[in-house]
C-alpha positions, 0 to 999 in steps of 0.5 A, a space after each residue: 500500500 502506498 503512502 503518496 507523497 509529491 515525487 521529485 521534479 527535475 530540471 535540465 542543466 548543461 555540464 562540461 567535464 571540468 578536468 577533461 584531460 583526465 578521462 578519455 575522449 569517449 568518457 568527455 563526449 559522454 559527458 558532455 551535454 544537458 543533465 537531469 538534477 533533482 528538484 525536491 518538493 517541499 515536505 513542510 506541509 505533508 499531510 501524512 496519509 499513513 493507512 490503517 495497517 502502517 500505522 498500526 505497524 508504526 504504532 508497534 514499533 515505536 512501543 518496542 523503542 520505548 520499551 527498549 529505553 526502559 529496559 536500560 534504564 530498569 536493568 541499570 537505574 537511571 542514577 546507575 554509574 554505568 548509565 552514561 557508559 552503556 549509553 555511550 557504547 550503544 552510540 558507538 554500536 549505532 555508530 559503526 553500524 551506520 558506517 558499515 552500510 557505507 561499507 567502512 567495517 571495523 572491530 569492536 577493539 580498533 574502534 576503542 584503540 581508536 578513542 585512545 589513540 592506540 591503533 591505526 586503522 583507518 577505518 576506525 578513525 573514520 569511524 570515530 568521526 561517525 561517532 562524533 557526529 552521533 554525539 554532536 547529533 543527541 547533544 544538539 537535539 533540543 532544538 533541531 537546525 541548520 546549524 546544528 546539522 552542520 555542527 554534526 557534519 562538521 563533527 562527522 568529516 573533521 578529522 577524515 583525511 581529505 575532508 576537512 575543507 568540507 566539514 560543517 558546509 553545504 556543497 558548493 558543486 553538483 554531486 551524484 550516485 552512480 557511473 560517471 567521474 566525468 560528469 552525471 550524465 549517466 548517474 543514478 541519482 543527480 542530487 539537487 544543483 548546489 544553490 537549491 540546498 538552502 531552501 530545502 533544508 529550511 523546508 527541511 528543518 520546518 518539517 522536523 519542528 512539526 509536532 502533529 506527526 506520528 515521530 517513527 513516520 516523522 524521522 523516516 521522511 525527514 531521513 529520506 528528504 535529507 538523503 534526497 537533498 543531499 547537502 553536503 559532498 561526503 558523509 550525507 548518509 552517516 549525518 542523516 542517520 546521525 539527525 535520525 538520532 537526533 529527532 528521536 531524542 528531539 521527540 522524547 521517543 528515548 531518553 537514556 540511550 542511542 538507539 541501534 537503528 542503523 544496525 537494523 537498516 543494516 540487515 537489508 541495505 538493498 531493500 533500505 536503498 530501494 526505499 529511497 529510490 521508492 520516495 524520490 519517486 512518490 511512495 513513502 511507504 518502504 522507508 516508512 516500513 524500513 524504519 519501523 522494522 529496523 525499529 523492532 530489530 533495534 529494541 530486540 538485539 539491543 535489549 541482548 546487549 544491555 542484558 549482556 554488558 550488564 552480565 558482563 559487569 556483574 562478572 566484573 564485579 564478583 571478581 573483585 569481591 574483597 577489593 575495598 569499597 573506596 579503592 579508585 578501582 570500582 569507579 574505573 570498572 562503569 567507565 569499561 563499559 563504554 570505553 573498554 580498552 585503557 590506557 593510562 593517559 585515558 585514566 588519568 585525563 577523562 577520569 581524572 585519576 592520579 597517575 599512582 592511583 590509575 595504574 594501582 586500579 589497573 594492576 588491580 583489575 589486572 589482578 583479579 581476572 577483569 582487565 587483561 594488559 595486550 601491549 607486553 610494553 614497560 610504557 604505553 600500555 594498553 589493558 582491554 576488558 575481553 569480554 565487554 569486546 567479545 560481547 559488542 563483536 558477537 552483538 556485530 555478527 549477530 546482525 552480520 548473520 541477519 544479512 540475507 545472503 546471495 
């Protein structure tokens, strides 16, 4: 069943390669001509005609979303030293998955070498980019605009080789999916010309303010409209599902956690890249039904992996029965959660803990089984919790084994 929206117009622009000593004579004159660019239509005013049986999916949906935040908060209390941690990892999990429909993959360890600056992967560091931009996108959510937008941008690309110039503005150049690095002749998608973008996001950001909207329905078209607009030169879908975020928080839908969702567009990025094709073309149904079943799989494998970092902890915590109550070690072990590989500069400077007491609390920990030392170093030492990251890996190839096949 369709749920109509205006589909995309487009407009008929010349293009000239601008750099036609790098193709071939054959690849320019290909190249060479008029173009179709997408014109976008406004949403502010969309009267959201979802059917009975969307919004009742809609409806089951968003309960599950709920009831996934008060489980975190039930199993941890919302006074819980771990809160802010576990809300940290889930935002990191959301994070790499949202990279990962980009197809930047990383492990559960790189990506936490990464925060301590141990490590070179580079896709890690893109990754923490992402992460970055998750942060900016729920610190940022109590009012929803431009800038904001930009702020998670400028977040996401700032440390991304090669970007940095882009991060936190609106492209100032035609862009577009698909075949063609001479031009977008042949592409697939032609994102809108460049000076329609302020516009759009102003339609855009009136759209998100509107409070008479069924908010699952309301992030998935707000999503596919910004997806459509395509404002920026790179990381457009990784700030999309970062403004997802945002809205949801915006809305009040959650309160103490990220909520997975990418991990669960993650699961069929085919079907998710149809629906966006499906709602350029006048249907927003599919990204509607997209969100809401990434929604169910979201609360029902991140409900797991509350339930097994917190059975994680309460391992932790029974291997260090006998600690003193008041030893620096049980005020580092929350911290593990959301940041399970150290080392001492991250003890010392984020926690704020003395050099002595930092490396006391690590040998202890150490001592009692729960942190493992990976580096065999005298200096720049690393210690990981094993099985916080053996927990977030097998989270990763739970969803890797929900991927259809073939």
């Amino acid at each position: 069943m369709r749920i109509p929206i205006e589909a995309v117009a487009h407009e008929t622009l010349p293009w000239i390669p601008r750099a036609p000593e790098m193709y071939s004579r054959a690849e320019v004159e290909r190249q060479t001509g008029p173009y179709e660019a997408t014109v976008t239509v406004g949403i502010a005013e969309w009267n959201a005609p979802v059917n009975a049986e969307d919004a009742a999916d809609i409806e089951d949906a968003t309960r599950r979303l709920v009831a996934f935040d008060d489980h975190a908060q039930r199993r941890l209390g919302t006074g819980s030293p771990v809160l802010g941690p576990m809300s940290a990892v889930l935002l990191r999990t959301e994070s790499a998955s949202s990279s990962q429909i980009e197809q930047l993959t990383t492990s559960a360890k790189q990506l936490a070498l990464a925060e301590i600056d141990e490590g070179a992967k580079s896709n890690a560091l893109t990754v923490i980019g992402n992460v970055r931009a998750m942060e900016a996108a729920l610190a940022l959510s109590a009012d929803i605009t431009e800038d904001s937008i930009l702020q998670m941008h400028a977040a996401l690309l700032r440390h991304q080789a090669g970007s940095e110039q882009e991060a936190g503005r609106y492209r100032q150049e035609q862009v577009w999916i698909g075949a063609g690095n001479a031009g977008p002749r042949l592409a697939e998608f032609v994102a809108p010309h460049q000076n329609r973008i302020p516009a759009a996001m102003a339609d855009l950001i009136r759209f998100i303010k509107r409070q008479d909207l069924s908010v699952l329905a309301q992030v998935a078209v707000a999503h596919a409209q910004f997806e459509t607009i395509h404002p920026f030169v790179d990381g457009n879908g990784r700030t999309g599902r970062a403004l997802a975020q945002s809205i949801l928080r915006n809305k009040g839908l959650v309160g103490s956690t990220a909520v997975p969702i990418s991990a669960g567009l993650l699961v069929d990025t085919g079907r998710y890249f149809a629906a966006l094709t499906s709602f350029r073309e006048g249907d927003a149904g599919p990204i509607i039904r997209e969100f809401a079943a990434a929604s169910r799989i979201a609360a029902t494998t991140g409900v797991q992996l509350v339930d097994d970092l917190v059975t994680e902890l309460d391992e932790s915590r029974s291997r260090m029965r006998g600690i003193r109550a008041d030893a620096a070690a049980w005020k580092l072990l929350p911290a593990l959660i959301g940041q399970p590989a150290v080392n001492t500069s991250y003890v010392t400077d984020v926690l704020g803990f003395g050099e002595m007491a930092a490396l006391r609390a690590l040998d202890s920990l150490v001592e009692r089984g729960v942190l493992a030392e990976t580096t065999g170093r005298g200096r720049n030492r690393v210690w990981e919790h094993r099985g916080i990251l053996r927990v977030l890996d097998e989270y990763a190839a739970q969803i890797r084994r929900m991927i259809p096949r073939g």
